[in-house]
Backbone as CSV, one residue per row, in Angstrom:
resi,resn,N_x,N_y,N_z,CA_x,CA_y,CA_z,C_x,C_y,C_z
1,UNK,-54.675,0.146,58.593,-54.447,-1.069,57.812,-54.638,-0.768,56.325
2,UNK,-53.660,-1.497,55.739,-53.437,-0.721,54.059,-54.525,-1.984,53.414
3,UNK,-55.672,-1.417,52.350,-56.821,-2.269,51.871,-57.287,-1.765,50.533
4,UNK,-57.047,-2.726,49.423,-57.473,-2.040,48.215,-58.762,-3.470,47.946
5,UNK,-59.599,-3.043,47.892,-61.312,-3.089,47.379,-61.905,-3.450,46.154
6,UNK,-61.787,-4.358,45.069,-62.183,-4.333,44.036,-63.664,-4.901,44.028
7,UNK,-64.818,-3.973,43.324,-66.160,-4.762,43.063,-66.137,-4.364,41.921
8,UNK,-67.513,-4.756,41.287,-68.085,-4.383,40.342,-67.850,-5.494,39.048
9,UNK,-67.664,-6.214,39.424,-67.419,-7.470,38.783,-69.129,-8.254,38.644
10,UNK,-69.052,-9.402,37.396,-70.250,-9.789,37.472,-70.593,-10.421,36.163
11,UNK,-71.579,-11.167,35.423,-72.010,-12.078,34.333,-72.373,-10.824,33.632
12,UNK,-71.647,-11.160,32.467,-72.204,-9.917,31.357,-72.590,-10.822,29.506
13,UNK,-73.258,-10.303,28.785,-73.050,-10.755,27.616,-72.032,-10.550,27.223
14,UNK,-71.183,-10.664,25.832,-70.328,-10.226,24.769,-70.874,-9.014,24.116
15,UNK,-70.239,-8.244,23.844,-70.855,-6.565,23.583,-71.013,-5.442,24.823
16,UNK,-71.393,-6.417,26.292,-71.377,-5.271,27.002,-70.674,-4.691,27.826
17,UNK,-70.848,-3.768,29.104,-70.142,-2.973,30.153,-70.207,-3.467,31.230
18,UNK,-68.936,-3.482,32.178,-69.635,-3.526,33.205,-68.012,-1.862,33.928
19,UNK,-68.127,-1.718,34.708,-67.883,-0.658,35.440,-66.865,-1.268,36.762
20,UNK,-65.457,-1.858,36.830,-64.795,-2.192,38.090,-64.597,-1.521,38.969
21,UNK,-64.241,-1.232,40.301,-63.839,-0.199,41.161,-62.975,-0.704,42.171
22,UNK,-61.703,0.112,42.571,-60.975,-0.349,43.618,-60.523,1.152,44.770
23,UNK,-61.375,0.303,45.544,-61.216,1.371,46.813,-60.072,1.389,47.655
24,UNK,-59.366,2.219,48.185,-57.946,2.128,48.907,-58.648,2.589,50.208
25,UNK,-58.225,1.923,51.630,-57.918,2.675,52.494,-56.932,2.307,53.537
26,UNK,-56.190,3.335,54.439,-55.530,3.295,55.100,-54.045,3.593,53.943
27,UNK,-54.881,4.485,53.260,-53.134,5.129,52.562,-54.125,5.903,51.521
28,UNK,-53.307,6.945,50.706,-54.411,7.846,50.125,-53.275,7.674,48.338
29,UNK,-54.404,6.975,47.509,-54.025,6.647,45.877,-52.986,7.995,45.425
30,UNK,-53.436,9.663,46.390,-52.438,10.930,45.713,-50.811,10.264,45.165
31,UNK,-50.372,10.280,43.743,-49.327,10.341,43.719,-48.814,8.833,43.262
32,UNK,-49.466,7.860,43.387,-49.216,6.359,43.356,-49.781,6.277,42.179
33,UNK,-48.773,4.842,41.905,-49.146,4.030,40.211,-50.129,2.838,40.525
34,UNK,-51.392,2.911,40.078,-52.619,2.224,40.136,-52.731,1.117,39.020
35,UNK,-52.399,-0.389,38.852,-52.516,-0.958,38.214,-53.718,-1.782,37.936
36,UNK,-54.242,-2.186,36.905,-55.330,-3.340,37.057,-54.277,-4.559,36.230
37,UNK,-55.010,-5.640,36.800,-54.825,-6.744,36.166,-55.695,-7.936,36.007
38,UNK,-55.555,-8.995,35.608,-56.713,-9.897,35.695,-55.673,-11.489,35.381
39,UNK,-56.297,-12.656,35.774,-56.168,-13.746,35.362,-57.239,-14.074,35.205
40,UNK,-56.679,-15.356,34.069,-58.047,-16.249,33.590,-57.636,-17.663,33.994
41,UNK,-58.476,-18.632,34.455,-58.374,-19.902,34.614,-56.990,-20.319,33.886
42,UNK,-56.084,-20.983,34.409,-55.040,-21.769,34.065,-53.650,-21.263,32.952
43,UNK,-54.445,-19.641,33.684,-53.405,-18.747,32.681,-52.642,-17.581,33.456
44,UNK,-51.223,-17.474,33.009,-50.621,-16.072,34.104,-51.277,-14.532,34.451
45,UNK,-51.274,-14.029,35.358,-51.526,-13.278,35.721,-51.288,-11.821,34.751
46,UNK,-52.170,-10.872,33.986,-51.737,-10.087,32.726,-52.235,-8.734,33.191
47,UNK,-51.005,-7.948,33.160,-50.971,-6.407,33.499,-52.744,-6.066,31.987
48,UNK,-53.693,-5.343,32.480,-54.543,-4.602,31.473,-54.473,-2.915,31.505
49,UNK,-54.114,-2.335,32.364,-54.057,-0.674,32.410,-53.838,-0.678,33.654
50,UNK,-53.112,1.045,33.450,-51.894,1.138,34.506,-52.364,2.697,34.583
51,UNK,-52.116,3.353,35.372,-52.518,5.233,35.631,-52.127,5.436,36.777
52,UNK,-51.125,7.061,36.164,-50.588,7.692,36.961,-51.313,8.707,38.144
53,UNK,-51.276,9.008,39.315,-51.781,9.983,40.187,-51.191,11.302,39.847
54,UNK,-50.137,10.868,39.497,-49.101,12.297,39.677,-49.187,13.075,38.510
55,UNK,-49.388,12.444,37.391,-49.308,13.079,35.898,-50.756,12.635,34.920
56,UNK,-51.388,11.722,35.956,-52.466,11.193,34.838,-52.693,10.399,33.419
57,UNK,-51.110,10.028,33.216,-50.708,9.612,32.269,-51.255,7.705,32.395
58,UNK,-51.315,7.064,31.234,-52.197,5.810,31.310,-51.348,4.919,30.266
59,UNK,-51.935,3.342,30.833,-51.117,2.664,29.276,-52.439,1.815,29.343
60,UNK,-52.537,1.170,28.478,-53.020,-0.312,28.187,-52.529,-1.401,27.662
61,UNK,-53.009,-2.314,27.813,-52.513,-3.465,27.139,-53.253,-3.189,25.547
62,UNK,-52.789,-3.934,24.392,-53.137,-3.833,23.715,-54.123,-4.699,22.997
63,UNK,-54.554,-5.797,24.016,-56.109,-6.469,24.250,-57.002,-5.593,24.783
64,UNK,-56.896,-5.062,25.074,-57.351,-3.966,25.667,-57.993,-2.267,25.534
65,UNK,-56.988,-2.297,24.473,-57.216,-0.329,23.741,-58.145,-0.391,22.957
66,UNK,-58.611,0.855,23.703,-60.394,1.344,22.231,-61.244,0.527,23.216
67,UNK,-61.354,-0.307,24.270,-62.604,-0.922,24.880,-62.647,-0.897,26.495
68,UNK,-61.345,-0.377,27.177,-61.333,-0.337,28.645,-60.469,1.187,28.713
69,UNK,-61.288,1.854,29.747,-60.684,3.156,29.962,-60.636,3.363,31.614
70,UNK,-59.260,3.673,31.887,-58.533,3.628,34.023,-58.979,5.486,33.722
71,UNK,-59.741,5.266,35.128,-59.847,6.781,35.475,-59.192,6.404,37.036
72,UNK,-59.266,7.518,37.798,-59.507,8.128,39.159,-60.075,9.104,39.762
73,UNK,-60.634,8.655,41.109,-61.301,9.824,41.873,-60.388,9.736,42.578
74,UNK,-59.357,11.007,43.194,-58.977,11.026,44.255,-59.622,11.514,45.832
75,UNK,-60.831,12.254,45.413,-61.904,12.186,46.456,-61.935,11.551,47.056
76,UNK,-62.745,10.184,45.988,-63.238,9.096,46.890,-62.194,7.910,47.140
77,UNK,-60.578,8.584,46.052,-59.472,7.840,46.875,-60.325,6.141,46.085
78,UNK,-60.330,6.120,44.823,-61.036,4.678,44.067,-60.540,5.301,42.608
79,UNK,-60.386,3.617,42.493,-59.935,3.778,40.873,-61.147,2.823,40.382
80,UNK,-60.852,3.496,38.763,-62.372,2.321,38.256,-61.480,2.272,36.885
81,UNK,-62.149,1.391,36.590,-62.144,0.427,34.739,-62.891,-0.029,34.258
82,UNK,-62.977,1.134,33.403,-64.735,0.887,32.796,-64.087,-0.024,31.440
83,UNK,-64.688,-1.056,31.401,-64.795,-1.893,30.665,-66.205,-2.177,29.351
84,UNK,-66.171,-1.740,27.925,-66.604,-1.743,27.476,-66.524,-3.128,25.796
85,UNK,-67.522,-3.166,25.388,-67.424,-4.098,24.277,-67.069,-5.750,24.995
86,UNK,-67.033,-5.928,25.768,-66.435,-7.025,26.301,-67.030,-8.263,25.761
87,UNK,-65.444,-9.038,25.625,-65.425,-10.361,24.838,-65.819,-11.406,25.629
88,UNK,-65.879,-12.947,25.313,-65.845,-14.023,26.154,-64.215,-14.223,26.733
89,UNK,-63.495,-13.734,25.767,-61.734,-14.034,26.336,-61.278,-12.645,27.217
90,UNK,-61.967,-11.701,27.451,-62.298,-11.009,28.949,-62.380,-11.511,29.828
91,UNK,-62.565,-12.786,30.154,-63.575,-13.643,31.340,-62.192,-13.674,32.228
92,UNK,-62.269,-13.362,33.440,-61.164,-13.356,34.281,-61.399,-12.795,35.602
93,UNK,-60.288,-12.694,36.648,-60.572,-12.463,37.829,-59.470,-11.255,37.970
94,UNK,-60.024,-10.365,38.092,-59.641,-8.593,37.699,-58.978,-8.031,39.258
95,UNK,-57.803,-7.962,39.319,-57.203,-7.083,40.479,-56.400,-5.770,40.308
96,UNK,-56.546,-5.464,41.455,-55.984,-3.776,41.269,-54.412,-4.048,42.200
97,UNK,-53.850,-3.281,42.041,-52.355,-2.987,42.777,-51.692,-1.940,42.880
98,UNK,-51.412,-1.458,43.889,-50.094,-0.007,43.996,-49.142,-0.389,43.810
99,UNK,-48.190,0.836,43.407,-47.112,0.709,42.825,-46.696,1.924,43.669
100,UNK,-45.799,2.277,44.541,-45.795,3.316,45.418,-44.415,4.717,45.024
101,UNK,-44.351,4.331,43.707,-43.929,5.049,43.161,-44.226,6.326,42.453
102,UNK,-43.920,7.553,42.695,-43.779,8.672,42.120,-43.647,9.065,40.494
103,UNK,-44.540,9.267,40.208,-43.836,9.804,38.858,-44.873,9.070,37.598
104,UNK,-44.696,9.266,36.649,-45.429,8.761,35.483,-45.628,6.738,35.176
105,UNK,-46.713,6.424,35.176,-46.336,5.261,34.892,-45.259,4.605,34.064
106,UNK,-44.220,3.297,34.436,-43.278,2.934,34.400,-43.514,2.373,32.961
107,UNK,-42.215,2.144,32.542,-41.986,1.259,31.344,-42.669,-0.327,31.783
108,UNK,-42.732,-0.699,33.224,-42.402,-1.940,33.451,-43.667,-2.502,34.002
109,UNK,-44.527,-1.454,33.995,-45.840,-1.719,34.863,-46.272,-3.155,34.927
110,UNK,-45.732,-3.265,33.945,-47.073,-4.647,33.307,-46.530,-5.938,34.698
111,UNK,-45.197,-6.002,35.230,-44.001,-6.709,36.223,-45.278,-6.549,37.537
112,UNK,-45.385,-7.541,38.197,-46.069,-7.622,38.984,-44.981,-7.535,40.084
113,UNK,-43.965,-7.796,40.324,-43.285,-7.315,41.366,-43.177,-5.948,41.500
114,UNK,-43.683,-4.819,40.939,-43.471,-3.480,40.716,-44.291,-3.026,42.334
115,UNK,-45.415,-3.827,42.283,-46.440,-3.887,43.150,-46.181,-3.807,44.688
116,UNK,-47.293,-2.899,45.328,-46.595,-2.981,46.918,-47.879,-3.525,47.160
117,UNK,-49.011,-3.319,47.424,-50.372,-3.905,47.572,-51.089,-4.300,46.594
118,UNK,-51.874,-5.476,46.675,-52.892,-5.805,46.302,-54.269,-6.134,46.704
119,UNK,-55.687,-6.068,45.693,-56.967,-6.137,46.420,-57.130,-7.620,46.126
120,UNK,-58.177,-8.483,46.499,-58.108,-10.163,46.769,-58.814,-10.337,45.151
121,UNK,-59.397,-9.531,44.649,-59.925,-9.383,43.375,-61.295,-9.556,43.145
122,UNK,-61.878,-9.638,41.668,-63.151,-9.240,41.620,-63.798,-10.436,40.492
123,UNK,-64.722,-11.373,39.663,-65.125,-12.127,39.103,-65.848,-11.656,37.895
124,UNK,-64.780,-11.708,36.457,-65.862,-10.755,35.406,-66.231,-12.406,34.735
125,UNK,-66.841,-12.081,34.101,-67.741,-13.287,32.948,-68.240,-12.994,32.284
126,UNK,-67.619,-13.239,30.742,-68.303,-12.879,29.632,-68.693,-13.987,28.717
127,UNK,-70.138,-14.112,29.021,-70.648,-15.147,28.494,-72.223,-14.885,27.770
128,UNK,-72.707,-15.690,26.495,-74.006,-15.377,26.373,-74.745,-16.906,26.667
């Protein structure tokens, strides 16, 4: 059964970190386009960073650059997004998605139809 995992979500001040993670199983991340995304209350759903398996290559949104960095373990087969400096307009509900495509992340990532799976998502809050 195909299952992507997001934790690491949680109440943070403004200024700090918190560390997301999305676990895959029943298919292995080698080679696949790993997206994060997030919504906020009463707002569309917004591509934040995107990373390649195959080439390692990355984008961000540009709310985003200089304060959130997409790695991977393919070990442990989990992607994370370390999220740093975080604002109150961060505050959102953070999901991960495959993209089962080959090759360098797309021009189009940000297209949520690009997507073959998704995880049910995770609860950030940036509040003091």
């Amino acid at each position: 059964q195909v299952q992507l995992v997001e934790s690491g979500g949680g109440l943070v001040q403004p200024g700090g970190s918190l560390r997301l993670s999305c676990a895959a199983s029943g298919f292995t991340l080698d080679y696949y386009i790993i997206g994060w995304f997030r919504q906020a209350p009463g707002k569309e759903r917004e591509g934040v960073s995107c990373i390649s398996s195959n080439d390692n290559s990355v984008d961000y949104a540009d709310s985003v650059k200089g304060r959130f960095t997409i790695s991977t373990d393919n070990a442990k087969n989990t992607v994370f997004l370390q999220m740093d400096s975080l604002k109150p307009e961060d505050t959102a509900v953070y999901y991960c998605a495959v993209d089962r495509h080959r090759g360098s992340v797309p021009h189009n990532w940000r297209r949520l139809m690009v997507y073959d799976y998704w995880g049910q998502g995770t609860q950030v809050t940036v509040s003091s």
